[in-house]
N, CA, C and O of each residue as an XYZ file, in Angstrom:
308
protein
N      18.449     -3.991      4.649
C      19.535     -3.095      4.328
C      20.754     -3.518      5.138
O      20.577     -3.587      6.354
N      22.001     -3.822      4.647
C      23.001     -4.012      5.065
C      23.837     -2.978      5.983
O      23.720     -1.817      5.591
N      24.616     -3.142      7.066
C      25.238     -2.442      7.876
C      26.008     -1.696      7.124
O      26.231     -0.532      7.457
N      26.681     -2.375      5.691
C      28.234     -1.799      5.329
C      27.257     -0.407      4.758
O      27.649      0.722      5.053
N      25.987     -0.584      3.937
C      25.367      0.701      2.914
C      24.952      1.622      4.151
O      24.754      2.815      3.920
N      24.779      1.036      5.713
C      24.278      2.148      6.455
C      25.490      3.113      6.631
O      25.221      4.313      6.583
N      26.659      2.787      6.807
C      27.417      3.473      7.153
C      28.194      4.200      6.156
O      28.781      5.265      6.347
N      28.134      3.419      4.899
C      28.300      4.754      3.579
C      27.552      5.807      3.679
O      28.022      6.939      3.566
N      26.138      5.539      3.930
C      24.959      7.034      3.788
C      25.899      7.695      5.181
O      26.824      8.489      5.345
N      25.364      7.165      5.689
C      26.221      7.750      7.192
C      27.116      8.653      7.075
O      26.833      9.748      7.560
N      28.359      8.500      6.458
C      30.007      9.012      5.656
C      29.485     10.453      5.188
O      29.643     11.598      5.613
N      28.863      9.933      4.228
C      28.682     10.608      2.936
C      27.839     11.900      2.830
O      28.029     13.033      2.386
N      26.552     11.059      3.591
C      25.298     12.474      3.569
C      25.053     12.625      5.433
O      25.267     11.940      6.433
N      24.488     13.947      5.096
C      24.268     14.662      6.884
C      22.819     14.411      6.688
O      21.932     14.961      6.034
N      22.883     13.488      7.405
C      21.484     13.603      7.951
C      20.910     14.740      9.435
O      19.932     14.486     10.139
N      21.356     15.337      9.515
C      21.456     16.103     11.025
C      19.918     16.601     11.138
O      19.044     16.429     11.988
N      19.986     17.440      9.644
C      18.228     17.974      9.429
C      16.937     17.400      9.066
O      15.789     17.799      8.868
N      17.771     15.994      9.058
C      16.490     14.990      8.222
C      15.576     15.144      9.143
O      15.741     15.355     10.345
N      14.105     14.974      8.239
C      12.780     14.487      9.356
C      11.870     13.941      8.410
O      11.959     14.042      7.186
N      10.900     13.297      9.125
C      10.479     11.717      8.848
C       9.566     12.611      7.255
O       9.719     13.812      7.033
N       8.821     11.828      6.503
C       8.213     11.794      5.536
C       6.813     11.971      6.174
O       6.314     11.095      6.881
N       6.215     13.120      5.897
C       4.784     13.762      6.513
C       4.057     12.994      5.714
O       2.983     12.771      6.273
N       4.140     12.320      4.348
C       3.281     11.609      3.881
C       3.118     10.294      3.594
O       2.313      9.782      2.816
N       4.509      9.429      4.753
C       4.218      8.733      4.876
C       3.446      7.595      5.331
O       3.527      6.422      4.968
N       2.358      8.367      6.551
C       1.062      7.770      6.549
C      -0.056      7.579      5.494
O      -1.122      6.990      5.676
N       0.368      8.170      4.376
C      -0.851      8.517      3.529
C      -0.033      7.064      1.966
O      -0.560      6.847      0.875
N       1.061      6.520      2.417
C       1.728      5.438      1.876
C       0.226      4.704      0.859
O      -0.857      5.164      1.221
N       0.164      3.624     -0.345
C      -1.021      3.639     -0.586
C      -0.356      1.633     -0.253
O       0.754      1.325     -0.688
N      -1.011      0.829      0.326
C      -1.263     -0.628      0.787
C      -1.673     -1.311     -0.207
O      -2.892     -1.270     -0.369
N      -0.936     -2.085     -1.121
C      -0.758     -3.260     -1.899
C      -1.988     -4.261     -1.545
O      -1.786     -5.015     -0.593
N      -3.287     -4.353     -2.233
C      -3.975     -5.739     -1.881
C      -4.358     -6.351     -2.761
O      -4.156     -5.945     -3.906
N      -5.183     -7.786     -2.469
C      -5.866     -8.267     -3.701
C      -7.069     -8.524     -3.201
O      -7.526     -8.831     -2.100
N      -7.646     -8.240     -4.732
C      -9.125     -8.233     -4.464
C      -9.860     -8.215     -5.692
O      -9.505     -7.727     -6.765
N     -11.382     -9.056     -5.284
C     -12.195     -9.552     -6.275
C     -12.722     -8.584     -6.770
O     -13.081     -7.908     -5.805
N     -13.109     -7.886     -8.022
C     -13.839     -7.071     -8.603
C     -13.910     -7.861    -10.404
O     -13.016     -8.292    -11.132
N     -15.815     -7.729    -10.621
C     -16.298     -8.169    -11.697
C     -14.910     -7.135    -12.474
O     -14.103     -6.245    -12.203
N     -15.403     -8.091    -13.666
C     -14.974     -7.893    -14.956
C     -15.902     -6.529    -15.332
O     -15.196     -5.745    -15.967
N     -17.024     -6.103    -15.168
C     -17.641     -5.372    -15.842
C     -17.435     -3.749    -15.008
O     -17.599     -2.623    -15.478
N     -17.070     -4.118    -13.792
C     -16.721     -3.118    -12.874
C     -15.254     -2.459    -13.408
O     -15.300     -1.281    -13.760
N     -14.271     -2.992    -13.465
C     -12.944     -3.140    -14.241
C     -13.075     -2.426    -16.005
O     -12.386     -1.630    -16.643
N     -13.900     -2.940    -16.197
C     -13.924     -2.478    -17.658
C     -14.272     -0.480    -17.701
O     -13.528      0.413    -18.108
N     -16.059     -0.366    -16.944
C     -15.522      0.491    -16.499
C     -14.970      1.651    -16.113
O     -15.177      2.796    -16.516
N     -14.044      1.120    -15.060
C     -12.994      2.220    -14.508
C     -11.890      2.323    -15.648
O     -11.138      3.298    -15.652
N     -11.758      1.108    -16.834
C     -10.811      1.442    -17.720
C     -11.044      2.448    -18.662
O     -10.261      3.254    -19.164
N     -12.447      2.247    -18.849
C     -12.987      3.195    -20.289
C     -12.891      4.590    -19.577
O     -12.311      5.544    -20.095
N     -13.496      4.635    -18.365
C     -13.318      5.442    -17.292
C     -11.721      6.801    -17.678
O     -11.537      8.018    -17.694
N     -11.022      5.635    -17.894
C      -9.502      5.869    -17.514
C      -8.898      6.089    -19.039
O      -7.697      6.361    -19.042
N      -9.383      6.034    -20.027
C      -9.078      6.324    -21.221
C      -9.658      7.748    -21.316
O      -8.999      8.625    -21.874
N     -10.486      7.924    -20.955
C     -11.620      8.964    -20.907
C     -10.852     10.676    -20.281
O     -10.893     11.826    -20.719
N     -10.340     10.151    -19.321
C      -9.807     10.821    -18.400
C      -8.353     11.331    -18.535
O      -7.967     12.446    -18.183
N      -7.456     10.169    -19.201
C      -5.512      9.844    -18.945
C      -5.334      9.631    -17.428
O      -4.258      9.713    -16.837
N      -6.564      9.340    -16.860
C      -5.732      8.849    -15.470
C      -6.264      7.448    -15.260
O      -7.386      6.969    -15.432
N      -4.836      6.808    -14.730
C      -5.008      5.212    -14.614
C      -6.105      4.708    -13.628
O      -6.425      5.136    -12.520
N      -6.533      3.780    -14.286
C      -7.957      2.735    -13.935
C      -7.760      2.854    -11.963
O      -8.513      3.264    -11.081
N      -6.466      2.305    -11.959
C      -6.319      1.745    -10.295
C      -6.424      3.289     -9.665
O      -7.170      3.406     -8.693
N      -6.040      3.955     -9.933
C      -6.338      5.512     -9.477
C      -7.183      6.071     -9.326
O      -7.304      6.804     -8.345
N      -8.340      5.899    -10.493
C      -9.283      6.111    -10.486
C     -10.470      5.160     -9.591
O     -11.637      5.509     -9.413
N     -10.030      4.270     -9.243
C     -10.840      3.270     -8.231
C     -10.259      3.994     -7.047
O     -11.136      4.423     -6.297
N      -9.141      4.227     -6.706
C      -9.027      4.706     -5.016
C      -9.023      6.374     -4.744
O      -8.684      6.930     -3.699
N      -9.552      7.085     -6.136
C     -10.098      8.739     -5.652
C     -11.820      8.201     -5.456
O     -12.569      8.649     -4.588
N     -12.236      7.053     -6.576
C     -13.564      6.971     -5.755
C     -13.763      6.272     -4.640
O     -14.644      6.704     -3.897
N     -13.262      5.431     -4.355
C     -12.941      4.745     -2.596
C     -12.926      5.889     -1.768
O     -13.647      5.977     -0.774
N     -11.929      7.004     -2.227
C     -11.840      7.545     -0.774
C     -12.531      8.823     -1.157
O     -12.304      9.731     -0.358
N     -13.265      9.119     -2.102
C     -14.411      9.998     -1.870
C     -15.585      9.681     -0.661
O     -16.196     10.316      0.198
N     -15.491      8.264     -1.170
C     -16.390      7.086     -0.262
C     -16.707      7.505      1.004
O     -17.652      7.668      1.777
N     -15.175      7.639      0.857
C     -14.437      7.446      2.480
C     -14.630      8.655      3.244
O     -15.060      8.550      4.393
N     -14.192     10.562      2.425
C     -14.074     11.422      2.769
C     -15.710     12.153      2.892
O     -15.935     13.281      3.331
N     -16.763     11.147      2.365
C     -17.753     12.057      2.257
C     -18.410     10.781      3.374
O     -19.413     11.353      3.801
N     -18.385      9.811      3.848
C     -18.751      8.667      4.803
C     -20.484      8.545      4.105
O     -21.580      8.892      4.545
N     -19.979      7.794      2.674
C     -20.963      7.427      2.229
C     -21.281      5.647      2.711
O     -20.454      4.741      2.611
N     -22.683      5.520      3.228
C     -22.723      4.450      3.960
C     -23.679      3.500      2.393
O     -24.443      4.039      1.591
N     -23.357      2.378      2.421
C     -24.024      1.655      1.437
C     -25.257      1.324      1.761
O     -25.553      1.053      2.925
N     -25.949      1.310      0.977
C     -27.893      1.111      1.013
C     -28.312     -0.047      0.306
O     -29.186     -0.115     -0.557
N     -27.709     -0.806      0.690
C     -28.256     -2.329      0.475
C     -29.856     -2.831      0.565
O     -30.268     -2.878      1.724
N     -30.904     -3.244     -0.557
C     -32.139     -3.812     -0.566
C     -32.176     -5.059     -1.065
O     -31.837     -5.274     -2.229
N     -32.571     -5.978     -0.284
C     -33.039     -7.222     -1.306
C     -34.572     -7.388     -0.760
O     -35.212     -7.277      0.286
N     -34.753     -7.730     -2.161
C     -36.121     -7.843     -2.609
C     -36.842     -9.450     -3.240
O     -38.015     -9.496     -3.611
């Protein structure tokens, strides 16, 4: 961001009362990552099913995952 646009906001709007964004810890982190084709498919049919988008629907079940501290149970046989 350029100095000259800081000092327009500056001018223009009061920031006096501003305060930070309470949900900006909860921001959602851009990654890449491997997931089958059949996993993908799916969370799409998934997501037709529903009207809520595929990628959305992968990170309410992630962080169900997350909120219920489901631990994975891995067997090989």
């Amino acid at each position: 961001m350029s100095t000259e646009r800081d000092d327009f906001l500056e001018k223009e709007f009061d920031f006096s009362n501003a305060r930070k964004n309470p949900y900006a810890k909860e921001l959602k982190k851009q990654i890449s990552i491997n997931i089958s084709p059949t996993i993908i498919d799916y969370f799409k049919n998934e997501a037709i099913e529903t009207g809520i988008p595929y990628q959305t629907l992968i990170n309410l079940y992630l962080g169900d995952c997350v909120k219920n501290r489901r631990k994975i149970n891995l067997s090989w046989k």
